[in-house]
N, C-alpha and C positions, 0 to 999 in steps of 0.2 A: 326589569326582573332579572337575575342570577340565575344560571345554572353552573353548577360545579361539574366539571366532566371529570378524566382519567388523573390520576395520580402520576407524578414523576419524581425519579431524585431530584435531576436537576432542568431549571430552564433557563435559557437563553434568548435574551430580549434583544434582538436585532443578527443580521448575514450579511454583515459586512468582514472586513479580513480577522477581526478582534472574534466576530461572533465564529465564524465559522471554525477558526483554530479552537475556539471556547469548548465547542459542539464537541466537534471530534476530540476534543479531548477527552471529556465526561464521559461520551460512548464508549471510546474506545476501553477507559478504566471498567467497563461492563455494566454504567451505570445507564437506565430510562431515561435519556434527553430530551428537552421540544425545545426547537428553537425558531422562535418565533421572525419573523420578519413582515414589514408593510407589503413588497413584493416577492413572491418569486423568484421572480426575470430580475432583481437585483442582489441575487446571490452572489458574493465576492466581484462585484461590481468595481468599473475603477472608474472613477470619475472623475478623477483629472488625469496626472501622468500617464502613459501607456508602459512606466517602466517598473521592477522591481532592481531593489540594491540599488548600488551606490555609493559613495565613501560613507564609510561605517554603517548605513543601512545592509550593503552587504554583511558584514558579521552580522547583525541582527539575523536577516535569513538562514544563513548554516548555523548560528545558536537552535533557532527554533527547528532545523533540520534532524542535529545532535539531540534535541530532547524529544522527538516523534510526530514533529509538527507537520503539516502538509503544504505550505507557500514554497520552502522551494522541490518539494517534488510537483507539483504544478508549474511553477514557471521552469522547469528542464522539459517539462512536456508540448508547450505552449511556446516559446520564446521565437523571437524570428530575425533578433540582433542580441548576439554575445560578445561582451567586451571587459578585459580585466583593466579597470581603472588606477593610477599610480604608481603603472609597473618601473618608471625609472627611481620609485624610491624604494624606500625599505620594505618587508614584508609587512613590517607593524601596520601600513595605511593600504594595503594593496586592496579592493574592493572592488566585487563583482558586481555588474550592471548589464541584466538584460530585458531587451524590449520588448512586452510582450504584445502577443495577440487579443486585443481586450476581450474582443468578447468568446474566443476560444477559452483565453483566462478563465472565465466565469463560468461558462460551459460545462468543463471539464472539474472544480470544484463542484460544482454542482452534481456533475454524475457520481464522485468520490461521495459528498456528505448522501445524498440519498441510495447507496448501496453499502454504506457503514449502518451496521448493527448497532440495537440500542439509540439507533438517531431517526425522530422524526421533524419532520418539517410541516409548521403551520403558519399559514397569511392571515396576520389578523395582527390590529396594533395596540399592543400592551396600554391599558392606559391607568392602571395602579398595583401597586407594591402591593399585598398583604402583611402586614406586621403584628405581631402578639407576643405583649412580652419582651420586647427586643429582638425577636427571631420570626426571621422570613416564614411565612405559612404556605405563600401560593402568588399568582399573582392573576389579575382580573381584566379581561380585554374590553373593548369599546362596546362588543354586541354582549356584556355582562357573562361570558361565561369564565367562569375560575378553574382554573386548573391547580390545583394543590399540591406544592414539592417542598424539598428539604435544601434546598439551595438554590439563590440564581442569580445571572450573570448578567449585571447591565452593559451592552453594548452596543449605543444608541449609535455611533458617530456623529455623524453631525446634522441630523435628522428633527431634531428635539425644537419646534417651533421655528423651524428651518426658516430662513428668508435668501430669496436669490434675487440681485441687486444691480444693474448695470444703467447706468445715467440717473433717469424721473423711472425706468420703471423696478418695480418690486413686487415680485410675487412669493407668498407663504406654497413655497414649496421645498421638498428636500432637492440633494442634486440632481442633474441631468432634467428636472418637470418632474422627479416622482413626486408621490404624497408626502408632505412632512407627518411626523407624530406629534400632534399637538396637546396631547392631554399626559402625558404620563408626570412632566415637570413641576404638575401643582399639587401630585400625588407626590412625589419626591422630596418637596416643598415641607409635605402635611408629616413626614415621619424624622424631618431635621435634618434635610441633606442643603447644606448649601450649594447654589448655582452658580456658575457667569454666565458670561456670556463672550463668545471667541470669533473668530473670522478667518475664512480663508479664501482661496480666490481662484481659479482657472482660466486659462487662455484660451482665444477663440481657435476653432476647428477649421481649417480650410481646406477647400476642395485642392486637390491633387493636381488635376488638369489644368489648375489656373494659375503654380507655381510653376517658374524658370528655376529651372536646378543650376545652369549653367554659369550662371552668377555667384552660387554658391560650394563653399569647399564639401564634397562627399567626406562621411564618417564609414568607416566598412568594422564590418566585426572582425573579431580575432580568428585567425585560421585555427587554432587551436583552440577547443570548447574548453570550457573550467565547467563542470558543474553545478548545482548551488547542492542539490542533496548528495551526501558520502556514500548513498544507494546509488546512483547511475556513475558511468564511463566515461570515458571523453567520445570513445568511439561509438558509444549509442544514441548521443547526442547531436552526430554530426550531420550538417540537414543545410541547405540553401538559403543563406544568410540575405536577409533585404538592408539598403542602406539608411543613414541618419546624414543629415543637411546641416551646414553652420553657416550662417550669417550674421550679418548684424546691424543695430540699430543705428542711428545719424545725427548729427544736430539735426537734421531737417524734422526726425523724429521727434525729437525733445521736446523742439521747438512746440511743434502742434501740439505735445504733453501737457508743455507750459500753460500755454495759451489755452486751455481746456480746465485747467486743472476748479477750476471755480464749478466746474458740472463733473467734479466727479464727487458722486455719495462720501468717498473715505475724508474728503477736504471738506465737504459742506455740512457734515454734521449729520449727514442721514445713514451713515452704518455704527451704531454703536460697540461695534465688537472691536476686542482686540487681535490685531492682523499677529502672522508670525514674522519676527525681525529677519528669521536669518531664510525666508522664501518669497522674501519682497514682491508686490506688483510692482509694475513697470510705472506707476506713476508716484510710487517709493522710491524706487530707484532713482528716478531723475533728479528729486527732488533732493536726498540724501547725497546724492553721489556726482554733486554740481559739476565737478573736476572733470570728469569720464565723460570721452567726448562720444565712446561706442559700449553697445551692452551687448553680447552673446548671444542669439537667437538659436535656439535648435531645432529645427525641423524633424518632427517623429512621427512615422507611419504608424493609424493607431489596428494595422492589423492586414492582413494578406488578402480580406474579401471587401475592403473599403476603402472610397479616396478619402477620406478625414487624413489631415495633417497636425498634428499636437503643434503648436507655436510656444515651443518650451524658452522659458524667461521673458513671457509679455502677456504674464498674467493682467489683468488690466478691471475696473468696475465704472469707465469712460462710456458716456453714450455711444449708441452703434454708428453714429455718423461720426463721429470723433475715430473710432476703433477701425473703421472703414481708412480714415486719415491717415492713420497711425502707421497701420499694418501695408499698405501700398506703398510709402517712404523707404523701405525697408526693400534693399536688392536682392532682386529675386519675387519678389511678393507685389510688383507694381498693377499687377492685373489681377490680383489676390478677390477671390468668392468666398466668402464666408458660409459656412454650413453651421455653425453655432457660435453666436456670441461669447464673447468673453465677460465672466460675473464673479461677482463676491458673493459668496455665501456667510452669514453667519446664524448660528445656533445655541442650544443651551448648553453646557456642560458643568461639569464640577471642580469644585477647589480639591485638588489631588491629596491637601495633607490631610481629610478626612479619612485616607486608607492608612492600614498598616499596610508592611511591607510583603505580606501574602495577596494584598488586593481586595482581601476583604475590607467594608467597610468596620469602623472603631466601633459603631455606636449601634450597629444594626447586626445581627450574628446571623453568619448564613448568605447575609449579600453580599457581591465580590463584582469587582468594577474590571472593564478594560477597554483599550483605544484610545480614540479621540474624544468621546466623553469625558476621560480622565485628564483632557487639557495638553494632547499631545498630536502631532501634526504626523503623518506619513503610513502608509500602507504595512511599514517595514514594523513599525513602533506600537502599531494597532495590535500586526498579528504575535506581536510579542509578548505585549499585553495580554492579548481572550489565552494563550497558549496556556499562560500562568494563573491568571484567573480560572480558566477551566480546571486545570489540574488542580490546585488548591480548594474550586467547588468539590471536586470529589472527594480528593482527600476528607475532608469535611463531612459529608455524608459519609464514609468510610471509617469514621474518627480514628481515621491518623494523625500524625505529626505534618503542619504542611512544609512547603519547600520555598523556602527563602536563598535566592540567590544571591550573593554578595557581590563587592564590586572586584575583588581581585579573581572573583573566576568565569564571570563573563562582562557581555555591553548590554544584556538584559538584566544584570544587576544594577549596572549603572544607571541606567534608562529608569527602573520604577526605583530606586533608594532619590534618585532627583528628582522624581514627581513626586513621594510623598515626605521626603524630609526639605527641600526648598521650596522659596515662594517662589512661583512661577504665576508671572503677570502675561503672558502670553502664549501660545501655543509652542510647546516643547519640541524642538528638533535633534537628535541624537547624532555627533559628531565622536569624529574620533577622537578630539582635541577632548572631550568631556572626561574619559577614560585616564585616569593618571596609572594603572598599568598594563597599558595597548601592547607593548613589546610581546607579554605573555597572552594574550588577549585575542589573539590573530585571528584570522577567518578560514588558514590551512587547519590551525589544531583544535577547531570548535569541537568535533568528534570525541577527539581524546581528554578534553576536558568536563565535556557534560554528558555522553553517551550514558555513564552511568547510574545521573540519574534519573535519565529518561527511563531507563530498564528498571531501575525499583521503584516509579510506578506505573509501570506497564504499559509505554509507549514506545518500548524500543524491544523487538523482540528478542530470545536466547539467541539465537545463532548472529544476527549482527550484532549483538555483544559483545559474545565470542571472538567477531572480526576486530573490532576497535580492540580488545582485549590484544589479540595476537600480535596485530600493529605495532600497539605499544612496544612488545617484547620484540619484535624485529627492529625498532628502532634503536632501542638501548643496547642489542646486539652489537649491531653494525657502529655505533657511536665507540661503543668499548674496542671495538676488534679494531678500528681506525688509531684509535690512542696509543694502543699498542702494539699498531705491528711499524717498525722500523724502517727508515731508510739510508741508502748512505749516499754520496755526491757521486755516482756512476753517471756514464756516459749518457743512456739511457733517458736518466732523470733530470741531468741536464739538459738536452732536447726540449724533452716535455717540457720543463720550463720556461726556455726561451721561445715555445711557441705560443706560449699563453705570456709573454712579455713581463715572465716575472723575471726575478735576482737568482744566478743562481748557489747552488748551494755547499759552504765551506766546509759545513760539521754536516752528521748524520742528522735523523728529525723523524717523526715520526708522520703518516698520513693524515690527522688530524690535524696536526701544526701548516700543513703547506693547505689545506682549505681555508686554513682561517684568514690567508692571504685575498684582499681584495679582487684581485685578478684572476683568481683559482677557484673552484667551487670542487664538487664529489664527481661529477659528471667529466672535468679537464683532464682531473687524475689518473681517470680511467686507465691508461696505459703502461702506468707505471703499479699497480695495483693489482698484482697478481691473485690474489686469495679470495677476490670479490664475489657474491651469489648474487644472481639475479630477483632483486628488488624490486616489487609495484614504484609504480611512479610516487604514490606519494607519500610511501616511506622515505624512498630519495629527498624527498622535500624536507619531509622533518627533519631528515638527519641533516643537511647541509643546512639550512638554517640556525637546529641547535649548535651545530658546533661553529658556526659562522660569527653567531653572536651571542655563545659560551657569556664572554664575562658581564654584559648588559644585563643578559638573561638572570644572572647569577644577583646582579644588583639588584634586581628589582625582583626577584624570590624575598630578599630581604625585607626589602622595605615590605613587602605583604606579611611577612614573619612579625612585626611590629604592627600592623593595621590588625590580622586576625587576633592579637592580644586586646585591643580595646574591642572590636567587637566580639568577644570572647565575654565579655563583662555583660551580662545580661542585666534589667532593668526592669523587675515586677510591674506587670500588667498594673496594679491597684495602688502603686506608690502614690502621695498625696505632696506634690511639690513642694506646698504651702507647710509641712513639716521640715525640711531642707533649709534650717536656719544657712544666715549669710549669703544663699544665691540672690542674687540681684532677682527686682520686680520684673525685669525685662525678661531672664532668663526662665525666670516660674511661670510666665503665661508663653512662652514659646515651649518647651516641655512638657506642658499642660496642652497646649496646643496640638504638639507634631506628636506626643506619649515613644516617644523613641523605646526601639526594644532592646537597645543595647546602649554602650556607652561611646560605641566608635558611631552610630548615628544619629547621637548626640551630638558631637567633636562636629557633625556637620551643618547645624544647625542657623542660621543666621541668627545672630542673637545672643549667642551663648560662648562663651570667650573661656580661656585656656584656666583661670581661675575658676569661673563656676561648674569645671568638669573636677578642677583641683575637686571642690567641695562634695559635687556627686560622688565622687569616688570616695571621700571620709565617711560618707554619711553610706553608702553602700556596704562598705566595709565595718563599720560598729553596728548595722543592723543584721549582720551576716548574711548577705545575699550571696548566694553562691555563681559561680561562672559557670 
């Protein structure tokens, strides 16, 4: 029997990092949230890595910071190793990565989503969609009771008929032993959602006590914090750093790999899912990467009140007596205790090109998808996802205009324009290498680039507006007043330069030209630079960076000046391909397929070739669609 209870705008099917950003987002817009979850206690859970960020997962975090999101004001709270990742390159790749405390992590999300207004929290597991009409109604749990809203947000991760998999044994559960959700997939099934089915994997836990550090190189955090949210300090942040371990694997390793590889599930046929390429098990790797005679091991403490040790890069789905093998070969790890095996998971998810590029689904009005459901792998990508989906739930109930990010102005445009305009056969990892304009794209200027539209819709409050606002103008200050204020070859300036190991100087120049020298930055100058005001740190940043790399910068404003003219070219919702004489057959079921809402995510299309955009665009243009 059914009971219908409370009304809501909107609800939210799963608490993991997608759902909980999804939540807070909706509430915070002022809308009535329920977000549902199987447990509790696995509120922003992490079940495998103990880290957030990373190369280019960091920008993902201060994206979703800049728009009001909560992951990295949680992990500045939480973290217990801070580290900026590829500081000897350029800014464009530089990527924060810190290690959190897991279950402080979850804790403390926890206390934020339950003392957020407009947000409640219920345990009970979704097990069908309402639909009427094409438009979400409500949706209806296991013990039949229906809760009736105006939008809602599937954020299953990888829950969905869960299976955890290590040698002969298999058990239907989600990660870590929870419950999997087993019913909701045939209800999703029943309204035209297509599935797969995906895989991912974790490394075994080892007891603390029973590793030899001594064998292995210490990681230490940076003395300097970087924040992840543009709300905290460096100095507020700053707390007693624990360390991170490297070692590594051996032929003796392999070897055991080898000679096992016949009982592992991924080889014999018994996990059907597709694994992610670019976060290998270690019995991928060996296999793939014959040449390599050592693999990278990292040792990560998964937290200040626990001996668990994360064995980062030996994800593995090998019997526990093989894993036992494995992981003792391994210096440092010869007396290695295992506290939790290492397993494959795989689950249900969806083929991502069913969404538009707001995360609603195409065919269903009102449901909005995000995470790893949507066929993408990482804590970083999940919370990127629910952030967008949630906001676009509102919007929706609010009937606004929703918010579609592009790819020239963050790496969460890039992230969902790849999930729903490319096939993606495997679980999506987001890389900096994806971003063809990273330069602009950075993880110093996430603020100055999306603060704004966090604030119109109502995620980012008036006064830090205000601040990113003022930012700005101190920057373009300080840039201008560099340009022009003058120097001449004095004694002085000389100095200054032969102590920073530059050339010195024939003609006059101005202080913006002697930064743009490699060996000189805003900060060397100092001395010669009389007129200077005392600057936040990281003003200073932006400004030496822009005017550092001034003419790249400049290039690649261009080429987005050319990208935002095709996607400028919008593509009626209700176009009929099959009208569009001359496109190829190929071209009209891929178009028909992915319904692109412009012509620049068309141009991305596999399938659809420089010719058949010729033709969309004749045919656009003699039906008068406008831009």
């Amino acid at each position: 029997m059914s009971y219908t209870y409370e009304n809501y705008d909107v609800v939210v099917v799963g608490a993991g990092h997608a759902g909980c950003e999804a939540a807070l987002a909706s509430a915070r817009m002022s809308l009535d949230t329920l977000m549902f979850t199987v447990s509790v206690d696995s509120i922003a859970l992490m079940p495998c890595n103990p880290n957030v960020g990373g190369s280019s997962k960091g920008h993902l975090v201060r994206e979703i910071d800049a728009l009001g999101g909560e992951m990295g004001k949680n992990i500045d709270k939480t973290f217990i190793q801070s580290k900026m990742l590829n500081k000897s390159k350029g800014p464009a790749v530089h990527s924060l990565r810190a290690q959190a405390d897991k279950q402080d992590y979850s804790r403390t999300m926890r206390n934020v989503i339950e003392s957020t207004e407009h947000l409640t929290v219920k345990q009970a597991e979704v097990c069908e969609i309402l639909v009427e009409d094409g438009k979400v109604k409500g949706v209806k749990t296991y013990s039949g009771a229906i809760y009736p809203c105006k939008a809602v947000v599937l954020a299953t991760g990888t829950y969905l008929n869960a299976r955890c998999i290590y040698g002969d044994v298999s058990n239907y559960t989600g990660p870590n032993g929870l419950s999997a959700a087993n019913h909701l997939t045939d209800s999703l099934k029943s309204i035209g959602i297509e599935m797969q089915r995906f895989k991912t994997g974790t490394p075994a836990r080892i007891d603390k006590r029973s590793i030899d550090f001594s064998k292995m190189e210490e990681q230490k955090g940076d003395e300097e914090i970087v924040p992840f949210s543009f709300t905290n300090t460096p100095e507020e942040l700053e707390r007693p750093q624990v360390s991170c371990w490297l070692t590594y694997t051996n032929e003796t390793t392999h070897q055991i790999i080898r000679d096992n590889l016949d009982r592992s599930p991924l080889y014999s046929g018994n996990i059907e899912g597709t694994g992610p390429r670019y976060c290998p098990s270690i019995e991928d790797k060996v296999v793939r990467f014959a040449d390599k005679d050592r693999h990278q091991v990292f040792i990560e403490p998964e937290g200040n009140y626990t001996n668990e040790m994360y064995i980062g890069g030996m994800s593995s789905s090998l019997p526990e007596d093989v894993q036992y093998k494995m992981y003792r070969s391994v210096p440092g790890l010869e007396n290695a205790k295992i506290v939790r095996n290492a397993y494959a998971i795989e689950y249900d998810c969806i083929k991502p090109n069913q969404l538009k590029s707001t995360l609603e689904f195409k065919k269903i009005e009102g449901l909005f998808s995000g995470g790893q459901f949507n066929g993408s792998s990482g804590y970083e990508e999940a919370a990127a996802q629910g952030l967008i989906a949630g906001i676009n739930a509102g919007l929706k109930v609010l009937g606004k205009t929703p918010i579609i990010l592009d790819r020239s102005e963050s790496y969460i445009g890039v992230l969902i324009d790849d999930l729903v305009t490319k096939e993606n056969k495997e679980p999506y990892r987001m890389m900096t290498s994806r971003s063809e304009y990273r330069l602009l794209l950075r993880q110093d200027n996430a603020d100055l680039r999306l603060s704004k539209i966090g604030h119109q819709v109502g995620l980012i409050s008036d006064e830090r507006y205000e601040g990113v606002v003022e930012k700005e103008r101190l920057i373009q200050e300080e840039i201008a007043r560099l340009e022009q204020t003058t120097i001449g070859a004095s004694k002085e300036v000389q100095e200054m330069l032969e102590s920073n190991g530059s050339t010195p100087l024939k003609t006059g120049t101005n202080l913006a030209e002697l930064i743009r020298r490699p060996e000189l930055s805003y900060e060397s100058i100092a001395s010669i630079d009389k007129d200077r005001k005392e600057l936040a740190r990281d003003v200073i940043q932006q400004v030496n960076i822009n005017i550092k790399y001034e003419g790249y910068i400049k290039r690649q404003l261009k080429q987005v000046e050319q990208f935002k003219k095709l996607e400028s070219k919008l593509i009626p919702e209700d176009i009929d391909y099959d009208d569009v004489h001359s496109l190829r057959l190929e071209a009209k079921q891929k178009l028909s397929l992915v319904k692109p809402h412009s012509v620049g995510q068309a141009s991305r299309i596999a399938g659809v070739s420089p010719a058949d955009l010729s033709v969309l665009l004749v045919y656009l243009s003699a039906h008068h669609v406008k831009k």
